[in-house]
N, CA, C and O of each residue as an XYZ file, in Angstrom:
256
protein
N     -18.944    -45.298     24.020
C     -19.833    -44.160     23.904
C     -20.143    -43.934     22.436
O     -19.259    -44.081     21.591
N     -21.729    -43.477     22.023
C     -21.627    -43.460     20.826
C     -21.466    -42.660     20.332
O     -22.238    -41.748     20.630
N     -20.412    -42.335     19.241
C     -20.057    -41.572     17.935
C     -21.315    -40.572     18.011
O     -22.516    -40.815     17.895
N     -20.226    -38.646     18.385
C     -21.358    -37.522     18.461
C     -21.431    -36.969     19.803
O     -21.372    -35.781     20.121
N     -21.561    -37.934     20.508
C     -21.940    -37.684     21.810
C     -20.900    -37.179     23.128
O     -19.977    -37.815     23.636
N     -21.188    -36.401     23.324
C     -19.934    -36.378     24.708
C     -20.209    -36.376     25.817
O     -21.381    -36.171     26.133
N     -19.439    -36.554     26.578
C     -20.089    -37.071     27.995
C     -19.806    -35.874     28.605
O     -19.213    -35.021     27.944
N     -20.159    -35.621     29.890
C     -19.803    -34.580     31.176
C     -18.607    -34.734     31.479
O     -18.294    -35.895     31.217
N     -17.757    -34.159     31.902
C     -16.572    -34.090     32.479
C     -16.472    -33.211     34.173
O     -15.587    -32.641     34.811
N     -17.752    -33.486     34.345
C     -18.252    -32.322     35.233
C     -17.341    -33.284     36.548
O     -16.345    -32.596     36.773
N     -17.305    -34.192     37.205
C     -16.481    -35.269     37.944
C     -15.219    -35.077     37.962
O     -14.468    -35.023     38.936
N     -14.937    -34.948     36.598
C     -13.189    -35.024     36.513
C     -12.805    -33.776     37.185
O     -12.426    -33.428     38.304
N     -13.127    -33.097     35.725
C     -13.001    -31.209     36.432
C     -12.997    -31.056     38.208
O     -12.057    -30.734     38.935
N     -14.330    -31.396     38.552
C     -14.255    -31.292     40.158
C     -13.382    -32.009     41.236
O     -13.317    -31.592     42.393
N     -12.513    -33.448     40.652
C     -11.383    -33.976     41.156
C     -10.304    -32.977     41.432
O      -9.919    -32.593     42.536
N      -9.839    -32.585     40.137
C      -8.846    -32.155     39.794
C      -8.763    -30.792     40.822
O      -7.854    -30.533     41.610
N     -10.373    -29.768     40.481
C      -9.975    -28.641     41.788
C     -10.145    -28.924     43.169
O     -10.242    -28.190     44.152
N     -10.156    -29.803     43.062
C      -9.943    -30.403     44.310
C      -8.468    -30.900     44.760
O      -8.055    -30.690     45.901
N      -7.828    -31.468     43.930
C      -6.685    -32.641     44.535
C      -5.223    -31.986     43.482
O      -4.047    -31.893     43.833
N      -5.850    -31.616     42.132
C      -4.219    -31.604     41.092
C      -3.606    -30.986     42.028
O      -2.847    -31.865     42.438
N      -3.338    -29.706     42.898
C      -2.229    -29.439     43.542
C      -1.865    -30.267     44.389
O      -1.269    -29.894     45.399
N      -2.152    -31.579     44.151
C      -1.216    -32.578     45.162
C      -0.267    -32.918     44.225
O       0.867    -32.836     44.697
N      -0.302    -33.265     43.090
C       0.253    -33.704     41.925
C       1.233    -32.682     40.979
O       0.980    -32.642     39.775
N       2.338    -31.864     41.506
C       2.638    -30.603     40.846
C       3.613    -31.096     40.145
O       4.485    -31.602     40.851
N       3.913    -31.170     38.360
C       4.605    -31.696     37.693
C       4.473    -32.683     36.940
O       5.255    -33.015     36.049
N       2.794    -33.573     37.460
C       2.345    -34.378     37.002
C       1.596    -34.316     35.890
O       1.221    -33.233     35.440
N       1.236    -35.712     35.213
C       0.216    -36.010     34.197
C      -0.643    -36.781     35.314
O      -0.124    -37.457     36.203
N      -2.120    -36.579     35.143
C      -3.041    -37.434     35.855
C      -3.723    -37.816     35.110
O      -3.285    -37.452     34.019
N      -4.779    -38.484     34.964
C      -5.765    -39.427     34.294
C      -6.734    -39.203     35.119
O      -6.284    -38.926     36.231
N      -7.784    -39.199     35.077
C      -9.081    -39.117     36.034
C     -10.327    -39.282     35.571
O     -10.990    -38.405     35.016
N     -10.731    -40.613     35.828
C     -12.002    -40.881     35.225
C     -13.304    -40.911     36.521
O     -13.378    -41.610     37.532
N     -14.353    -39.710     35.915
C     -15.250    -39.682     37.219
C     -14.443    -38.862     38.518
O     -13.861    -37.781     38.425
N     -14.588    -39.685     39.707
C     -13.885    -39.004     40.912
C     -12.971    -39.665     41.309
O     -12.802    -39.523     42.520
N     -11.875    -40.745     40.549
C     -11.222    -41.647     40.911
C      -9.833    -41.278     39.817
O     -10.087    -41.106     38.625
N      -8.447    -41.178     40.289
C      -7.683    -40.830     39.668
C      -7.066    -42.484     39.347
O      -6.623    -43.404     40.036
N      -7.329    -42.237     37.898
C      -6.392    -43.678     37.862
C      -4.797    -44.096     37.149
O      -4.250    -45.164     36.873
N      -4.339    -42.367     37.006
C      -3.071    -43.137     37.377
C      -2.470    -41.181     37.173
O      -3.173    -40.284     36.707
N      -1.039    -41.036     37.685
C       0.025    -39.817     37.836
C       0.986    -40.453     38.061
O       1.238    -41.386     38.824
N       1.850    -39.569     36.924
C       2.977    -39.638     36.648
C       3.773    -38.467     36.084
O       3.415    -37.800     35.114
N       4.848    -38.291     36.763
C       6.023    -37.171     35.610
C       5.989    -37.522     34.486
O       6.022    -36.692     33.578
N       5.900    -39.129     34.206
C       6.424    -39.126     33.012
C       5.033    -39.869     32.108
O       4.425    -40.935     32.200
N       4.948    -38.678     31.240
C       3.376    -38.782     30.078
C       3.321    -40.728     29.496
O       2.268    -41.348     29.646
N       4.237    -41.239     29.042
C       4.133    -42.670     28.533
C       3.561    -43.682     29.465
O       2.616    -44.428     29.206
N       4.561    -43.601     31.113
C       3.807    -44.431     32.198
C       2.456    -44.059     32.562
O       1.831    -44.914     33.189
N       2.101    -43.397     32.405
C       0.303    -42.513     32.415
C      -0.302    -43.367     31.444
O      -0.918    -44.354     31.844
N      -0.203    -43.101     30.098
C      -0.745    -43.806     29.190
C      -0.625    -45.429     29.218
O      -1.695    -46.038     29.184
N       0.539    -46.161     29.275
C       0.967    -47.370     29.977
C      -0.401    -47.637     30.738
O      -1.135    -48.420     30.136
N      -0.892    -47.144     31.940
C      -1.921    -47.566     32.904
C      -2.907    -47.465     32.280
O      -3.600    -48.479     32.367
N      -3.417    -46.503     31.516
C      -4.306    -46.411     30.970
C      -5.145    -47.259     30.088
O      -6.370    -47.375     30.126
N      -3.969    -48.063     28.971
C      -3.850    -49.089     28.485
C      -4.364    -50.399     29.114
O      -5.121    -51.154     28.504
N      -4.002    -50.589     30.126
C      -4.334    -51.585     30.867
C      -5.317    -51.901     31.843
O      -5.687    -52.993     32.272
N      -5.852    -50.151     32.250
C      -6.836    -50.559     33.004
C      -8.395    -50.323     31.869
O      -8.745    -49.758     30.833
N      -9.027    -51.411     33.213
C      -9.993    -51.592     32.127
C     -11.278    -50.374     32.058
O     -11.520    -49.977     33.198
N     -11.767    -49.993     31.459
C     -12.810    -48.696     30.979
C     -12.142    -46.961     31.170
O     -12.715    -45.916     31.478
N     -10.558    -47.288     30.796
C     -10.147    -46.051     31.422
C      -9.726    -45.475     29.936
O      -8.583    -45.021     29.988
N      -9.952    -45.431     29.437
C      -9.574    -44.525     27.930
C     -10.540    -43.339     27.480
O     -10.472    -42.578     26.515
N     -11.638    -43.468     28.716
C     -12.499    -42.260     28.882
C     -11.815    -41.374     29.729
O     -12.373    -40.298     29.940
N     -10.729    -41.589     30.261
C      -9.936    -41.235     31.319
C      -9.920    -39.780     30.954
O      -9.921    -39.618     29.733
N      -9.902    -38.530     31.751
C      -9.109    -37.321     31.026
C      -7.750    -37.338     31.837
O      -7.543    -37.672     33.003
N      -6.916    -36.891     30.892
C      -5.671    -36.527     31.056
C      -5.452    -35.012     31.183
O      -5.890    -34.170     30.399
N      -4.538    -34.729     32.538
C      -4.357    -33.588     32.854
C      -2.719    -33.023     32.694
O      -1.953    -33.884     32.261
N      -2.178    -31.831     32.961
C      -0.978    -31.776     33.254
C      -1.133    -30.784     33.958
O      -1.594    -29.710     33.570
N      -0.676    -31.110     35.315
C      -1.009    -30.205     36.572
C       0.967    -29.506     36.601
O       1.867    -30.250     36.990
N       1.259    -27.988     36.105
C       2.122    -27.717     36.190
C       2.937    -27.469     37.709
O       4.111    -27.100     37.727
């Protein structure tokens, strides 16, 4: 994405009120309407993130 610009988060946001109370305690990642990765623990989150591919647009949540 280019430098300045930000994208919508309007997708993520609407995942999340939708689904984070499935996830209570978690970190989620959610890029668009597709969660791509939850975890308790914040490093294995990032770990996936790392690896999957176009996900560093990912937002990261912490659903208490």
């Amino acid at each position: 994405m280019p430098s300045g610009k930000k994208r919508s988060l309007q997708q993520e946001r609407a995942w999340l009120r939708t689904h984070a109370r499935e996830y209570s305690g978690c970190w989620l990642a959610v890029l668009g309407e597709q969660l791509v990765a939850a975890d308790r623990d914040l490093h294995r989150v990032l770990s996936v993130l790392q690896r999957a591919p176009g996900a560093a647009d990912a937002l990261l949540h912490y659903q208490p």
